[in-house]
Every structure is written in structure tokens, then in C-alpha cells.
SESE-322359 format. One record per residue (C-alpha): residue number from 1; chain; x, y, z. Coordinates in steps of 0.02 Angstrom, whole numbers, plus 50000, padded with zeros to 5 digits. Layout:
NUM	A	X	Y	Z
...
This chain:
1	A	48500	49007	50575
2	A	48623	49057	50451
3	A	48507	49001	50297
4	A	48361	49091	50373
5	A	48462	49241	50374
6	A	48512	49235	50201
7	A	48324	49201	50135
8	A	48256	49311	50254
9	A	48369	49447	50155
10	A	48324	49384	49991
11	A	48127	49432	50022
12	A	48165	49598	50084
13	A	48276	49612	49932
14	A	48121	49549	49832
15	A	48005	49680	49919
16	A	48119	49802	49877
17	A	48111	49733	49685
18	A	47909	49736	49685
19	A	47921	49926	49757
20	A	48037	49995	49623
21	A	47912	49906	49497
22	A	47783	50021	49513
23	A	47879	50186	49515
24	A	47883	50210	49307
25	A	47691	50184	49329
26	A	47670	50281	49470
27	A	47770	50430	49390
28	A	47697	50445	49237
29	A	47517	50437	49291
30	A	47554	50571	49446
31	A	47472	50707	49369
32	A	47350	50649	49283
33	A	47171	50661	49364
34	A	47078	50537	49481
35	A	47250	50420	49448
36	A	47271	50295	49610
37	A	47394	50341	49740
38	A	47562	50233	49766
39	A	47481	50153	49896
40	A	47329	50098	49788
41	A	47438	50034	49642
42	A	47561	49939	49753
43	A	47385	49850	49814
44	A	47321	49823	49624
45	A	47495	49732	49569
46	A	47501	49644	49724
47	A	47342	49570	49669
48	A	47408	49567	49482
49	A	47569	49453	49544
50	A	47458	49336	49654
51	A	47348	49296	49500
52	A	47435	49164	49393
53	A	47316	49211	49257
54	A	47363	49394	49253
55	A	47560	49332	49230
56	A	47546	49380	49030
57	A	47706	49429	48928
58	A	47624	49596	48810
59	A	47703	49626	48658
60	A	47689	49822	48618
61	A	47695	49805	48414
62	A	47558	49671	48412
63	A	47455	49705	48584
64	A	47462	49515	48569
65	A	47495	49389	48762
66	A	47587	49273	48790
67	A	47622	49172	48936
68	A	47760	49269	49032
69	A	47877	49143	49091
70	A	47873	49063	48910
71	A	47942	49233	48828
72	A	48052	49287	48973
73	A	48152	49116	49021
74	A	48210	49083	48875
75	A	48297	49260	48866
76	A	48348	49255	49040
77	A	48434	49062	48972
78	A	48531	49171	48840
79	A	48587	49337	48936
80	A	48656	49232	49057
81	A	48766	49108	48933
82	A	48841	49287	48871
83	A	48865	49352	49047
84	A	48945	49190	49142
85	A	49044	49167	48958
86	A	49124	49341	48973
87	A	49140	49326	49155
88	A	49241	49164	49132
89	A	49329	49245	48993
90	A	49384	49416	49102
91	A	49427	49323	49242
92	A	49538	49190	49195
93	A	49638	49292	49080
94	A	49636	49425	49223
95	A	49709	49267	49332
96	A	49830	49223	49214
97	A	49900	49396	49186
98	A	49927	49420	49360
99	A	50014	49287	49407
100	A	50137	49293	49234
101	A	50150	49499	49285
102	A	50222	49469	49445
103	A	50393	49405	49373
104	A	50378	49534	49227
105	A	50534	49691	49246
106	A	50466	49820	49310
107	A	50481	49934	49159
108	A	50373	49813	49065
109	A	50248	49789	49195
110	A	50245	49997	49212
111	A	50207	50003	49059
112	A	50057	49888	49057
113	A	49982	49966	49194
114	A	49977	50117	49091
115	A	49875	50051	48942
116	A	49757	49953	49070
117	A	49723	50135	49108
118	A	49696	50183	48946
119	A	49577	50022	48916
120	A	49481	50079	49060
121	A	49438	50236	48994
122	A	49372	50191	48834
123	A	49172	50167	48857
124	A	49097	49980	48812
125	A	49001	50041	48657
126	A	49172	50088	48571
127	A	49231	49904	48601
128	A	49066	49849	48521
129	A	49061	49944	48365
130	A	49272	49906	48326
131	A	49222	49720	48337
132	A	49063	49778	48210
133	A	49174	49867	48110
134	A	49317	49737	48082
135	A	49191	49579	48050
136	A	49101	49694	47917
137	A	49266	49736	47862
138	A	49347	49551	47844
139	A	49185	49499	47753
140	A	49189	49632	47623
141	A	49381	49598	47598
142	A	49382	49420	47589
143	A	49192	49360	47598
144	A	49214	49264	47769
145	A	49103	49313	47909
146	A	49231	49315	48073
147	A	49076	49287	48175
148	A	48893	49359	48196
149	A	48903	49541	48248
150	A	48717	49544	48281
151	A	48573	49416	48321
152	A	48456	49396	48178
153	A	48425	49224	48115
154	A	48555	49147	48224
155	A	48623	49202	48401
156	A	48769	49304	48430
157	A	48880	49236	48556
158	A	49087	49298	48518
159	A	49070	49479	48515
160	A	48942	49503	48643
161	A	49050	49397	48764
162	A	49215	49483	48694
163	A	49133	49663	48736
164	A	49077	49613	48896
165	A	49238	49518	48952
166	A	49355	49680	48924
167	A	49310	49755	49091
168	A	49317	49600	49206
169	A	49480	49554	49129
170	A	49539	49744	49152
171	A	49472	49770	49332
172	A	49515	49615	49394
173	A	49673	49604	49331
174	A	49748	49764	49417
175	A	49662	49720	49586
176	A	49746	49549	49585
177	A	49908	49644	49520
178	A	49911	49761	49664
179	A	49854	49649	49806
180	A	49997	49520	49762
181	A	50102	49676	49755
182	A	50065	49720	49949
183	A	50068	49524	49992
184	A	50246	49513	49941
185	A	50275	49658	50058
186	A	50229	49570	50195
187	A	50353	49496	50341
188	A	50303	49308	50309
189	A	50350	49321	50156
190	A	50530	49392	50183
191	A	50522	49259	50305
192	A	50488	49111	50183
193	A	50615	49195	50048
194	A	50761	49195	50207
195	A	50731	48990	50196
196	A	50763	48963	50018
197	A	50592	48959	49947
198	A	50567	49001	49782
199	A	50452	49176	49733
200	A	50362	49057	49641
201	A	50309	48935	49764
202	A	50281	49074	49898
203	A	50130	49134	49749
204	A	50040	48979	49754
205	A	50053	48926	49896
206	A	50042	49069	50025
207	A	49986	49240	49924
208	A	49879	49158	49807
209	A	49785	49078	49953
210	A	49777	49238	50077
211	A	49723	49352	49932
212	A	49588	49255	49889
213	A	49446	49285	49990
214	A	49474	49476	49993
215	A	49466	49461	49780
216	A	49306	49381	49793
217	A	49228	49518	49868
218	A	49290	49638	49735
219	A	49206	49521	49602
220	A	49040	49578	49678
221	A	49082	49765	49627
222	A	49152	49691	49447
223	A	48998	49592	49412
224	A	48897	49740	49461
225	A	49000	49834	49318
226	A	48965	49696	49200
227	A	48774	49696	49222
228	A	48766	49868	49161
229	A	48857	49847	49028
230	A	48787	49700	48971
231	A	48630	49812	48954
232	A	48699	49918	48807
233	A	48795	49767	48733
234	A	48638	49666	48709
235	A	48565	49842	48629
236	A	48697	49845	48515
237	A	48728	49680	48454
238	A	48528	49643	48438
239	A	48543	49502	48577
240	A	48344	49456	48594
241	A	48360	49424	48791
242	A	48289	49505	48943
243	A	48332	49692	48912
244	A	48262	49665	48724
245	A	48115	49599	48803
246	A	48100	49701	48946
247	A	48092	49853	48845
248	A	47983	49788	48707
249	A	47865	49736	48867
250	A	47876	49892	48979
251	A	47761	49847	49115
252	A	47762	49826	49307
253	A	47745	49652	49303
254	A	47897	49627	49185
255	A	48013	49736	49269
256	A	47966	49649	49429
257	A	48014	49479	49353
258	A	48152	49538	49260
259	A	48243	49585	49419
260	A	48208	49449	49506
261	A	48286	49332	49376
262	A	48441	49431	49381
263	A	48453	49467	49566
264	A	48413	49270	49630
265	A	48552	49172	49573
266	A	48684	49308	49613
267	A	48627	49331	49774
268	A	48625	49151	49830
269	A	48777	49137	49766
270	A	48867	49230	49834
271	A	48750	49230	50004
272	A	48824	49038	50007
273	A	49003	49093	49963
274	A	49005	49218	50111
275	A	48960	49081	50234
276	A	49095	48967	50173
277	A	49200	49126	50210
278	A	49136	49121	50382
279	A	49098	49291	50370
280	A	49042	49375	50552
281	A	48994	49550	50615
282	A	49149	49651	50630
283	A	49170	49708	50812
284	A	49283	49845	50811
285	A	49304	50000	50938
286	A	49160	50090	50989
287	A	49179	50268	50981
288	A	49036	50308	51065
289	A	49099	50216	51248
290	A	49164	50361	51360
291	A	49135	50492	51237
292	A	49035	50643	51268
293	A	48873	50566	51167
294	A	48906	50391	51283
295	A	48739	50433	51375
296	A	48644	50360	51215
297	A	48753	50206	51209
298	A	48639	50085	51287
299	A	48472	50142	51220
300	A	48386	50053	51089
301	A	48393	50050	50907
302	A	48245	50152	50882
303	A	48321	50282	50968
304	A	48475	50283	50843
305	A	48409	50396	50727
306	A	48410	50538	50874
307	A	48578	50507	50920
308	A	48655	50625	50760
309	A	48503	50766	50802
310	A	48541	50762	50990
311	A	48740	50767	50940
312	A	48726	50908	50835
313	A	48637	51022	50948
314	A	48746	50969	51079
315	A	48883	51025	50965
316	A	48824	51208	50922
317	A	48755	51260	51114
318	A	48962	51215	51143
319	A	49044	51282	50991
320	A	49138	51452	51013
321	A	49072	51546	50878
322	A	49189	51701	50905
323	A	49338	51572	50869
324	A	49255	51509	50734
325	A	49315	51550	50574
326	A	49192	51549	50402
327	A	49336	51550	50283
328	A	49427	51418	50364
329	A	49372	51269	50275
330	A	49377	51381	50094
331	A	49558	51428	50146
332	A	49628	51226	50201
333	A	49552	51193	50042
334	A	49611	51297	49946
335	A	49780	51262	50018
336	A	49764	51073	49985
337	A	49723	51122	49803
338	A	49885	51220	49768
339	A	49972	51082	49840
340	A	49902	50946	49738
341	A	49927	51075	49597
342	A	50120	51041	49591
343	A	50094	50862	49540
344	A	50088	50893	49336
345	A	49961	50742	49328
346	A	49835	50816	49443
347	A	49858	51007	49371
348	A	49817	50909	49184
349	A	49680	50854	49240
350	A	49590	50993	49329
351	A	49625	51088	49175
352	A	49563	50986	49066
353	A	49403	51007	49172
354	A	49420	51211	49187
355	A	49465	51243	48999
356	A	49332	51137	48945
357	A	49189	51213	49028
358	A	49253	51368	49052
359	A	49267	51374	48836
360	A	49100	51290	48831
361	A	49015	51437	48946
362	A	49101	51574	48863
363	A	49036	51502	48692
364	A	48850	51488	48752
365	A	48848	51663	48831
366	A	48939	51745	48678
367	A	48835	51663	48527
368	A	48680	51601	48611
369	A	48715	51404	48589
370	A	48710	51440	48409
371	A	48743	51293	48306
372	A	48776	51276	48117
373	A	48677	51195	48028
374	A	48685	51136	47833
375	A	48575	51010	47763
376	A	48654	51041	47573
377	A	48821	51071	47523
378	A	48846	51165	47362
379	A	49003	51205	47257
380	A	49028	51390	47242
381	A	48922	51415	47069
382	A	48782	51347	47189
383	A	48728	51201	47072
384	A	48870	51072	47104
385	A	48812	50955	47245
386	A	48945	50903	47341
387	A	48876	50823	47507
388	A	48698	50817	47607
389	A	48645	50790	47788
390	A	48756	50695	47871
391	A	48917	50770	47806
392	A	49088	50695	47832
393	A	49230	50781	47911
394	A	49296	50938	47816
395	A	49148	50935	47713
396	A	49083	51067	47760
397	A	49121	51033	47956
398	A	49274	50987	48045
399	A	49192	50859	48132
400	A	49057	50820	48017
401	A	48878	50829	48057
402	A	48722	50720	48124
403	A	48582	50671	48040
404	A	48488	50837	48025
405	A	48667	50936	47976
406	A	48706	51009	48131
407	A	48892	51027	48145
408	A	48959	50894	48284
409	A	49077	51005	48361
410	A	48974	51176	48402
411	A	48855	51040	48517
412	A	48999	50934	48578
413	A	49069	51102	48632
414	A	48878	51153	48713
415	A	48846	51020	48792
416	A	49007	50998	48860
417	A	48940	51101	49013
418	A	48799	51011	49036
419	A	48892	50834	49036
420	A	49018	50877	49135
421	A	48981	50987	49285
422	A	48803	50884	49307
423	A	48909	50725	49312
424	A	49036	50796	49440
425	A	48884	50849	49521
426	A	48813	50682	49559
427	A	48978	50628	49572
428	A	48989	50762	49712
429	A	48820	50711	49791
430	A	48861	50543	49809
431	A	49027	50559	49917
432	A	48942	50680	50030
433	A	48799	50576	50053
434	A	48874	50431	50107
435	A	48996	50528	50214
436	A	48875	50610	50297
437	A	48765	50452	50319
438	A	48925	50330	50342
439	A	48960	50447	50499
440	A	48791	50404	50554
441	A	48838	50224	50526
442	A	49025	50206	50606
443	A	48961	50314	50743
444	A	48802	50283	50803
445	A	48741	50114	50737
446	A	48792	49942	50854
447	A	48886	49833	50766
448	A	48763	49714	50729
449	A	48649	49849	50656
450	A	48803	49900	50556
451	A	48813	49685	50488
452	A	48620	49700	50447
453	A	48641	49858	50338
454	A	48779	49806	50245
455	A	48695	49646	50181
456	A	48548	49732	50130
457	A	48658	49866	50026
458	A	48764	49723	49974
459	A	48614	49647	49863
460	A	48611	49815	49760
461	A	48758	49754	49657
462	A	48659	49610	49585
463	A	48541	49735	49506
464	A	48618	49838	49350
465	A	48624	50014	49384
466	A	48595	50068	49203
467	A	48443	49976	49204
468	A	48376	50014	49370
469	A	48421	50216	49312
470	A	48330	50168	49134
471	A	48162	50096	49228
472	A	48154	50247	49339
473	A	48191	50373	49230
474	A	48083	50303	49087
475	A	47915	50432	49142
476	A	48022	50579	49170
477	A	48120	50592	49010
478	A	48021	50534	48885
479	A	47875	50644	48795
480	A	47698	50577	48785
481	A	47561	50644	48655
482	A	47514	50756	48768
483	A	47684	50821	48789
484	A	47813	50807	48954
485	A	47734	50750	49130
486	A	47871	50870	49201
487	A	47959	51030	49167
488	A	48121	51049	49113
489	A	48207	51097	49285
490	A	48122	50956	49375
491	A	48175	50832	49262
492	A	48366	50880	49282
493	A	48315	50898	49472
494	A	48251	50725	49467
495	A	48369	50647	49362
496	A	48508	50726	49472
497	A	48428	50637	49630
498	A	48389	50472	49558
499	A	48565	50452	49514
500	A	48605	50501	49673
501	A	48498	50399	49777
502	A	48532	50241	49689
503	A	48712	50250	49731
504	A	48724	50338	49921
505	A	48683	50190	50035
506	A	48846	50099	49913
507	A	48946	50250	49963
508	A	48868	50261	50131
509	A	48935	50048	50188
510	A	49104	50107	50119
511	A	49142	50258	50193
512	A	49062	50197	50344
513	A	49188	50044	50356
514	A	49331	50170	50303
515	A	49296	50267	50460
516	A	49279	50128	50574
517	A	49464	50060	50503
518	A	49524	50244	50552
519	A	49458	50235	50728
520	A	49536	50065	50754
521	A	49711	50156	50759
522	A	49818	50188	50892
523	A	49822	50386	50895
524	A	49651	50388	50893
525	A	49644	50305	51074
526	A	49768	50439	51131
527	A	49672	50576	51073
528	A	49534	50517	51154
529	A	49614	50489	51316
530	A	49683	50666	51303
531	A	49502	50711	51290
532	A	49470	50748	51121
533	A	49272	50760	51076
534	A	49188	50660	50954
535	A	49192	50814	50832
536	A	49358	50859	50855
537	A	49425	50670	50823
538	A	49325	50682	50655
539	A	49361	50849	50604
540	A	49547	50836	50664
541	A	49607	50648	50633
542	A	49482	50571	50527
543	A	49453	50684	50396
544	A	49638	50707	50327
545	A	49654	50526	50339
546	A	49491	50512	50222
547	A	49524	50643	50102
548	A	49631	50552	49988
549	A	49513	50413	49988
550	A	49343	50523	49964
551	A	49458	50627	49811
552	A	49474	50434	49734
553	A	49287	50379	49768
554	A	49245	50553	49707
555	A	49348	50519	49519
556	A	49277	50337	49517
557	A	49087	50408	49544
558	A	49108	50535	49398
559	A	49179	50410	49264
560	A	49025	50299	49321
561	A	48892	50434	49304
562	A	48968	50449	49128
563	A	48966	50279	49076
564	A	48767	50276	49136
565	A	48742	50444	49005
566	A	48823	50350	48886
567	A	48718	50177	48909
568	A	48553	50270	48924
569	A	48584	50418	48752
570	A	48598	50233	48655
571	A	48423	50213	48724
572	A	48364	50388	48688
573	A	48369	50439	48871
574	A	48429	50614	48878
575	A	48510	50730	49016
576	A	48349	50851	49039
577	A	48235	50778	48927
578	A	48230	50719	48740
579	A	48137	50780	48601
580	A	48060	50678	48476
581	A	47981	50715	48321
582	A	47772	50643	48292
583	A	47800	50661	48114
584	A	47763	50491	48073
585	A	47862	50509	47873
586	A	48020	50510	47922
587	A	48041	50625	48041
588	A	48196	50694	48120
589	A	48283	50563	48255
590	A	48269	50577	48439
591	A	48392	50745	48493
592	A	48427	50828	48653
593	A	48365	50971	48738
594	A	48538	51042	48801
595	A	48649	50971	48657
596	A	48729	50853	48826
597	A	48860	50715	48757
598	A	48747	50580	48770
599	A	48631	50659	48676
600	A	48733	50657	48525
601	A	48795	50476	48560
602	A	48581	50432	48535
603	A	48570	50521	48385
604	A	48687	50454	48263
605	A	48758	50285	48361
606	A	48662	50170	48275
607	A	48640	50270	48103
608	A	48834	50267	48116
609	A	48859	50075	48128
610	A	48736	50023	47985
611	A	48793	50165	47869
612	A	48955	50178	47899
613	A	48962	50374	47962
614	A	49097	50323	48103
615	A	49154	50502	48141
616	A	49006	50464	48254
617	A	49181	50417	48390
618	A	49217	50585	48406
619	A	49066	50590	48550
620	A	49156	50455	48614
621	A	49312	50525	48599
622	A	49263	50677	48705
623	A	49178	50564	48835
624	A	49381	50472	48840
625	A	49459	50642	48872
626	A	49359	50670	49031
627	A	49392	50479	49089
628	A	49575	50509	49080
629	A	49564	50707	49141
630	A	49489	50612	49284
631	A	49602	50450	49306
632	A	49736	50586	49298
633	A	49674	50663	49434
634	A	49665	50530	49559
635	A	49828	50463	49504
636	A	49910	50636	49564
637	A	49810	50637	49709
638	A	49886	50448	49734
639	A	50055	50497	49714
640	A	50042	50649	49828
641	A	49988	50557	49961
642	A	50127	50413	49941
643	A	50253	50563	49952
644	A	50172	50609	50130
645	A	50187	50427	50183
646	A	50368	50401	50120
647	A	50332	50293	49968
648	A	50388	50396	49835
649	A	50520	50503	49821
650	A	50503	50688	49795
651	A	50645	50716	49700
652	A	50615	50699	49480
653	A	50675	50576	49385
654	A	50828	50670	49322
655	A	50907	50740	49517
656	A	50873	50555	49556
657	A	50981	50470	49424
658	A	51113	50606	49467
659	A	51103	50565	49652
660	A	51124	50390	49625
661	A	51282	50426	49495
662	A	51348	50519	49640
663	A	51330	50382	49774
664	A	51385	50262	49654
665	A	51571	50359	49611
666	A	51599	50401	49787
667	A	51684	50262	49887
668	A	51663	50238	50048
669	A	51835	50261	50153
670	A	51921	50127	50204
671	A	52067	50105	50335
672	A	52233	50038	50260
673	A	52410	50025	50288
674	A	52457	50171	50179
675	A	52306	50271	50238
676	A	52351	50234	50409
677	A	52548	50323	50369
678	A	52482	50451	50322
679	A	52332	50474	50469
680	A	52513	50480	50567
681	A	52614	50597	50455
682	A	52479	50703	50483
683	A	52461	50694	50664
């Protein structure tokens, strides 16, 4: 039963595949005249996949076929010795690491926490071009090649794995960290420690073995990671596998088996993996039993969707509007703000974010997003060359310039806007989505409906989310001959949703489950026995208990949405559109509309690597700012929340060390025979 389960997933996953095929086609052809519907295409590639003899691989520079499977498999063959190599590599030095971290001082293991921070906000492609950098270097220094920092002749292997194997070894290695952390915590252990047994023998024999199963699941999310980035790696170091190929080959029928190569062996996989897990539908309490909405408990599933309609006009013919208070929810929030605003981390943060946009406004508004622009720079007697397009730093920019001598800071400092308020944006839309749809599914869905939606969201993270975003946003951003399909404000509108969308039902599971943990507590039960309505448990109890955790989600969301600007500008992809130049002599390289980060990142990335204009990083650079601006923010909101709960103390560092100096010179009294005289003399 278990095995039909799992394949009976793995088609729907497939269907799902075969759908998202035909969107880029569907897209880019919905405006033209007498084009099929959806409907009709889905029906023509149906046909198309059925038909062995319609399975042809066509190459774009040629127009020439080629069997399909004979051009993709072998790719496929080589993406996946760089992915399971770098996997392998991340993981067993994340393994290692742990376990020789755990008897590390504490000092020392503070401070590695705080560079895994730092490696975590430093974007793949930076990683790729230092390793580029140094093997060019070392062979112009000393004439030996390191290894192959691109695929031409021969395949690349070291520094595509290397790349790749920075962010499984990074995440990995602090989840590990921090679950052993909270395992040691626990009373069995203080128990085993009471008899004798060494810390190290409690780690690999009990903590080891209990954390296990829970850090398998978090590999799923980790792998997901990987997959994007392994998109832009392959792009960078020339790896000829199945994005190279997929992108040379941009057709339904390539996409379609392009996914499914990717998404079949991690699904049964870890499909298998689960069952050795024995992992079951969660029964946990039912909110709905004895509530006021309990009169739809026992209908059927189809009649879940009306539950949240029914519940909400139940809500507003019973709400008290003339106790109801608009500003209320500005006011608690604004409270909570200048609360968090007292932890310095949290304050850097959000003014990182304020400064920067409010500076990047006020220059768009004041000059008209005017940006400099030399493309020769002359001595003063006008004759005396001394630079053209691109400039260095200083010469005659701070930053330097692109390719077509517009000065790099003016559009970092435009686009800054753009970047970073449509990113929190998303980021924004995501965590509302899924709370408002993981309500729907901790509060109205059985159980078992609850088990069935979470394994079909589960098989999203064995698709790449760069890619998926690159396949769907292929017919919206790019220009045709005839110009754009769409205008300028629906392509940010649709952009905006796609990246939502693909994301929500992830967001959705998770907040759904974190709700369901929260009504499993004790005060909950009270509440309700002391009649508190569904609303009111939510609103009053749930909510503060999830606002930590939606802050964090919220942070993790935004540095993702960056890192997918960042993988698609190194494919030309950019925020609102991007405008490219038919002059077929050399005309100017792809730009952006809105001068957005990523656009920049497109322009000059690979000019930079070949010809050695690496002030290219500043981009970077300013995309690492608002990683850490952000990573500082949830760590503030972190260590706020450990003061509520007693973890930390609120006193600083410095009225700590003098309370403890204090404690330590003051002795405790003790009764003695002198003491005791003089108790008496006294008396």
C-alpha cells in the first residue's frame, strides 16, 4: 500500500511537471492571434510526448535533431557527479565539524558561528569567480593550472563541486551544531553523565542516533538550496550538462524531461527513506471538536473549502464593531517595533534597510535617476587618453563603470529601491500567504488531508527554484522582434506573483505544522475550556507565539528572493524587463530597465571574469550588505525573544562581569566560635 502511495505521488508530481512545461509556450504566444488555448496545447504535447518519434533534442544555433535522450543523458550523467560530489563533500565535512565543535570552548566555537554567518551571506557566484580568479592567478605566476576553472576540451569537476559544496557544508553544519546543542540539554542525558559516562560516548551513542532522523529531513531543504545553485555554477564554470542544454534547447518537451530527470531519483529516494523512518500522519488535537465552527467537523472534504467562508462570516455578524479598534493592530505593532528597536543588532539592521532606500528615493526624485555616463576619459588639455568604457575605480568613477561607461554607483544607488523593497515584498507575500492558507490547513483540514498535502508540497524541493522561476519567467522578461508580450507594470506584477506562488504552499505546510505544535499546548486547552473562540485563541495565543517565528521565515524568504535575482541577472533575466540591443555589430550588452542589482550583476559578470574588470564585486558587495542587514535582523529578533523566555540575560556584558566580581568577593556568612561570642556580646 505504502509503495502505491509513493508512486501514486510521483505521477501527480509528473503531471504537475508536464503542466508547468507548457506555461513559457503558453505565455509567449497569449496574445498573439488565432494562438491555441492552454487547453489545446496541453492536448498537442500530450500527443508530442506519446510519439517516440517526436522525442528530438533541437539545437537552436544549427536547427539541427538529435535524438533527445542521446543529448540529454549524458548531461544529466555529469550534473549529477558534480551535485552528489559536492553533496558528499558539504556534508561530511559539515559532520565532522559538528561533532569536533561540540568539545570546542565556547569562545572559539562563538566565534565560528559568527563567520558561518558571514559565509552564508556571501552569494554562490562570488565563491565561483575567487576560485576563477586564484587558478588564473597560480597559472600566470608559476605556469601550473590548479585545476580546470571551466569545461572546454576537458570537464570541470573541483571547482564546480567546491562552489556547490560551500552551502551544504555551511547549512548543515550549524543545524547539526544546534540540534546537538538542545540534545545535550536534555534530562537523559544529565542522566547518563550522573553514571560516569563520558560526553563523548553519550554523542555517539545516544545524540548522534536521536538527531538523526530529524537532520535528514533538513537535507531535503539543503538539497533544494543546492539545486539552485548548481544552476548558476554550471553557467559559470561552462559545465555542458542539463541547464547548458536545457537552455540551448528551450522547448516544452525539454523542460518536461529535464525535470523529470532531476525530480525522479530525489524523490524515490527519499520517498524510500521516509518509510524506513516509519513516517505516519500526525494526529494531533483538533481544534475544531467543541469549538464554535464544530458543526462542520464531520462533513466531507469537499466541503472543507467552505469551512474558512462560513467562519468568517460567522465571525463579522458577531464582532463588536464599536469595540473594535482600527489602529489597534498599527499601534501593537508599532509597540513591538520600538521594543525590538533596543536590541543594537536589530536597530542595524532596519537601518541599513531605511537609509538605503530612503537615500536611493531621495536621489531618484531629486535628479531624475540621472546617471553619469563617460565612454572617454581625457587629460585636461583634452588630447591625453587616459581610460575608455569600462573605467576602473577612481578613473573617472569611484566605483568604476560597466561596459557602456555608466558609473556603477549612481545605478547601484537606483536600483537599490527596486531590489530591495520588491524583494521584501515577495518576501512579505510569501509569509502571509502561507499564514493565511496554513490556518486553513491546521484548522480546517483532517489530519489525513493535512499527510496528503504535505507530500505533495514536499516533492517541490526536488525541483530548483531558480530554474523553475527561469522557465516561467522566460516569455515575460525577455523582448522578441516585435518587442515585449507585456507592459512594464505587468511584468513586475507577474514576476512579483510567480515568485510568490512558487514558494506559498512551502510556507503554507510550515506554518501550518507551526500552528498545530502551538495548539498541542497546555494553555491552549484552558483557554478553550474557559470558552475562548476559535478567533480569539488565534488572535490572542497563537499569534505572539508565531511572531518570532514568521519575523525569521520572513528574513530567510528575503535573502532567498535575492539569491534567485542574482542567479537569473547572470542569465539576463531582469527585475521588470531587460533591454537588449538588435544591433547585430557589437551592440551594447543586455541592461536593465530600472537599474535593479541584478541587473548590473548581468551586465558586466561575465565581461568581468574573462577580462579581468573585478570591481564587477561591488554588485555583489551591495547584495552582502542586505544579507547581513537581514541576518542581523533575525538574530535581534532571536535574542529578544530568548530574553522573554529566560535564556539570556538582560543585563550587558560589562554590569554582568561586575555582578559576578561582586558575588565572587562577597562570602557567604558562616557560624563560628568567635562569631558566635560575639552574636552573644551583642545580645
Amino acid at each position: 500500500m505504502k509503495i502505491l502511495k509513493l508512486v501514486a505521488y510521483y505521477l501527480l508530481g509528473v503531471i504537475a511537471i508536464f503542466c508547468l512545461s507548457i506555461v513559457p509556450q503558453y505565455l509567449s504566444t497569449i496574445r498573439v492571434e488565432d494562438s491555441p488555448g492552454l487547453i489545446n496545447q496541453m492536448v498537442l504535447f500530450m500527443g508530442e510526448l506519446l510519439n517516440p518519434d517526436s522525442w528530438q533534442y533541437v539545437i537552436q544555433s544549427t536547427s539541427a535533431t538529435a535524438p533527445l535522450m542521446d543529448i540529454l543523458w549524458p548531461a544529466f550523467i555529469y550534473s549529477m557527479q558534480i551535485l552528489l560530489g559536492a553533496l558528499a563533500l558539504g556534508f561530511i565535512i559539515a559532520f565532522c565539524l559538528a561533532i569536533a565543535a561540540v568539545f570546542l570552548p565556547r569562545p572559539i566555537l562563538g566565534s565560528i558561528k559568527k563567520v558561518l554567518n558571514i559565509l552564508e551571506s556571501i552569494p554562490d557566484l562570488i565563491f565561483a569567480t575567487l576560485l576563477q580568479v586564484i587558478a588564473i592567478t597560480f597559472l600566470q605566476k608559476s605556469g601550473i593550472l590548479l585545476f580546470h576553472v571551466a569545461s572546454f576540451h576537458e570537464k570541470a569537476y573541483f571547482a564546480p563541486i567546491v562552489t556547490l559544496a560551500i552551502l551544504p557544508a555551511v547549512s548543515m553544519f550549524k543545524i547539526l551544531l544546534l540540534m546537538i546543542e538542545e540534545e545535550f540539554l536534555k534530562e537523559y542525558v544529565t542522566f547518563v553523565k550522573s553514571k560516569g559516562i563520558s560526553s563523548f560516548t553519550i554523542l555517539f551513542k545516544h545524540v548522534l542516533k536521536n538527531i538523526m532522523p530529524i537532520s535528514f529531513q533538513h537535507m531535503k531543504i539543503i538539497i533544494w538550496g543546492t539545486l539552485s545553485s548548481q544552476f548558476i555554477v554550471e553557467r559559470i564554470f561552462n559545465v555542458h550538462g542539463l541547464t547548458y542544454y536545457l537552455l540551448d534547447g528551450f522547448t516544452p518537451i525539454t523542460i518536461a524531461v529535464t525535470l523529470i530527470l532531476l525530480f525522479t531519483p530525489f524523490y524515490f529516494f527519499f520517498g524510500l527513506v521516509d518509510f524506513w523512518l516509519k513516517e505516519e500522519p500526525i494526529h494531533t488535537y483538533d481544534l475544531r471538536k467543541s469549538t464554535r465552527w464544530g458543526k462542520w467537523s464531520d462533513r466531507n472534504i469537499t466541503d472543507s473549502l467552505k469551512r474558512p467562508i462560513n467562519y468568517f462570516v460567522y465571525s463579522l455578524k458577531h464582532l463588536k464593531i464599536r469595540k473594535v479598534n482600527p489602529l489597534r493592530p498599527f499601534i501593537t505593532l508599532l509597540t513591538i517595533f520600538g521594543s525590538h528597536m533596543k536590541n543594537w543588532k536589530f536597530a542595524l539592521g532596519c537601518l541599513f534597510f531605511i537609509i538605503t532606500i530612503g537615500y536611493s528615493v531621495y536621489y531618484s526624485v531629486t535628479t531624475d535617476n540621472h546617471v553619469d555616463q563617460v565612454r572617454l576619459f581625457y587629460e585636461e588639455d583634452g588630447v591625453t587618453l587616459i581610460s575608455k568604457m569600462p573605467h576602473a575605480p577612481t578613473e573617472p568613477f569611484l566605483l568604476g563603470s560597466d561596459r557602456r561607461g555608466f558609473d556603477l554607483l549612481d545605478q547601484i544607488v537606483i536600483g537599490a529601491k527596486y531590489t530591495l523593497v520588491f524583494a521584501l515584498l515577495i518576501a512579505l507575500l510569501r509569509v502571509m500567504g502561507g499564514l493565511l492558507f496554513g490556518i486553513i490547513y491546521a484548522f480546517h483540514l483532517k489530519p489525513r488531508v493535512q499527510h496528503w498535502l504535505g507530500k505533495m508540497i514536499d516533492a517541490i524541493h526536488f525541483l530548483p527554484l531558480s530554474l523553475i522561476a527561469y522557465i516561467l519567467l522566460a516569455p515575460i522578461l525577455m523582448p522578441t522582434m516585435a518587442g515585449y508580450t507585456y507592459s512594464f507594470s505587468e511584468r513586475i506584477l507577474l514576476e512579483v506573483l510567480i515568485l510568490t506562488v512558487l514558494v506559498v504552499p512551502l510556507t503554507t505546510v510550515l506554518l501550518g505544522k507551526e500552528i498545530k505544535r502551538v495548539l498541542d499546548y497546555e494553555f491552549i486547552a484552558s483557554a478553550k475550556i474557559l470558552g475562548g473562540s476559535g478567533l480569539h485563541l488565534f488572535w490572542h495565543h497563537i499569534l505572539p507565539h508565531l511572531g518570532p517565528r514568521l519575523t525569521i521565515l520572513f528574513g530567510t524568504q528575503f535573502i532567498q528572493v535575492l539569491l534567485i535575482f542574482i542567479h537569473l541577472g547572470v542569465f539576463s533575466f531582469f527585475f521588470g524587463g531587460t533591454e537588449i540591443s538588435l544591433d547585430t555589430l557589437g551592440g551594447d550588452p543586455p541592461s536593465s530597465i530600472t537599474y535593479e542589482w541584478s541587473g548590473l550583476v548581468g551586465q558586466i559578470g561575465r565581461t568581468a571574469i574573462r577580462g579581468g574588470m573585478y570591481w564587477f564585486l561591488w554588485i555583489l558587495v551591495a547584495f552582502m550588505l542586505a544579507i547581513l542587514a537581514m541576518q542581523l535582523i533575525m538574530q535581534g529578533v532571536k535574542e529578544v525573544q530568548q530574553v522573554k523566555v529566560g535564556v539570556l540575560n538582560r543585563l550587558p556584558r560589562t554590569r554582568l562581569k561586575k555582578v559576578k566580581r561582586i558575588s565572587k568577593d562577597t562570602h557567604s556568612y558562616q557560624v563560628t566560635k568567635e562569631s558566635f561570642k560575639e552574636m552573644g556580646r551583642g545580645v
